[in-house]
C-alpha positions in Angstrom: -8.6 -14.9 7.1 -6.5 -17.5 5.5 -3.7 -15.8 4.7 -2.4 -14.7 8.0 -3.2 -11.0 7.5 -4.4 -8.4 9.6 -7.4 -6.0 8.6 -7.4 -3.1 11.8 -9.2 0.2 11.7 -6.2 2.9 11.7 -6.4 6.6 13.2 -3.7 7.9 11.1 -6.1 6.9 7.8 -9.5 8.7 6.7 -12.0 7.7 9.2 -14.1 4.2 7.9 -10.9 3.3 5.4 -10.1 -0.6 6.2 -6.3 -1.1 6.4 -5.4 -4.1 5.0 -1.5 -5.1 5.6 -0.3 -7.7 3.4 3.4 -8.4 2.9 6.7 -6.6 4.3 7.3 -3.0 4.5 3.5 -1.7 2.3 0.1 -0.9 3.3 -2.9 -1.3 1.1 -6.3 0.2 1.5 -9.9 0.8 0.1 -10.8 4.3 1.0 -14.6 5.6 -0.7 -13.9 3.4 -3.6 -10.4 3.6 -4.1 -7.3 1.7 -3.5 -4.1 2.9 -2.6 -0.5 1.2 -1.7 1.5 3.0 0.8 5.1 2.0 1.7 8.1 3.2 4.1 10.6 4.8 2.1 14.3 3.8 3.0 16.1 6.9 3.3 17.2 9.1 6.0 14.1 10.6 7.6 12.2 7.8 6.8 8.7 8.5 5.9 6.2 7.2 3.6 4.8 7.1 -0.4 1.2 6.8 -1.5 -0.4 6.4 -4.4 -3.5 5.2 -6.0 -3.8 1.5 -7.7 -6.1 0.0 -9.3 -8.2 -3.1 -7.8 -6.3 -5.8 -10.0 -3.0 -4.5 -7.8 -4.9 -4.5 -4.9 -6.2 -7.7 -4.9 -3.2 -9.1 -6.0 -1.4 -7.3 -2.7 -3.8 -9.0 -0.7 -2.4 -12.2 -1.4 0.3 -11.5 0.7 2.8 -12.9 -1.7 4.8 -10.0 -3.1 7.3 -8.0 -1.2 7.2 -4.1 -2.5 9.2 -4.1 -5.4 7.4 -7.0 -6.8 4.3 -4.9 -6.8 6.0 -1.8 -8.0 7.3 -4.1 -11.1 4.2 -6.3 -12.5 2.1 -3.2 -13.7 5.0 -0.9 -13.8 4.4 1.4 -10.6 8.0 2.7 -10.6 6.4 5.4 -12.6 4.6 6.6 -9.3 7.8 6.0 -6.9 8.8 9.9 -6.7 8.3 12.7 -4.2 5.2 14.2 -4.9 3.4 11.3 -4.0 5.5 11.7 -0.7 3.4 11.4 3.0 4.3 14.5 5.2 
């Protein structure tokens, strides 16, 4: 890979999903046809957020040239920053 980035199978993902991390601090992946982003929140407790994306924000995460809140701000993902989509 030319960019530098990593593609692992994970154990804490759906079994077959290909991890892709690109950038600081988010996690993208392709899981039976869909893509999600995935990112530690920053608050006491820590944890995690996840939500679907479409495959024009995936691919463009898989550049590895955006830190989070770039992503969050070119197709206005804010929108999805809020608890429910929360990781127990």
């Amino acid at each position: 890979m030319s960019s530098g980035a990593s593609e692992i199978k994970a154990e804490n993902v759906q079994k077959d999903a290909l991890v892709n991390f690109h950038g600081k601090g988010f996690v993208i992946t392709e899981e039976n046809g869909n893509y999600y982003l995935e990112y530690q929140l920053a608050r006491h407790g820590g944890g995690s957020r996840k939500f679907e994306i479409n495959k024009a924000v995936y691919d463009d995460a898989k550049t590895g040239e955006h830190t989070i809140s770039e992503l969050l701000k070119k197709p206005n993902l804010y929108k999805f920053d809020i608890p429910e989509n929360d990781v127990i």
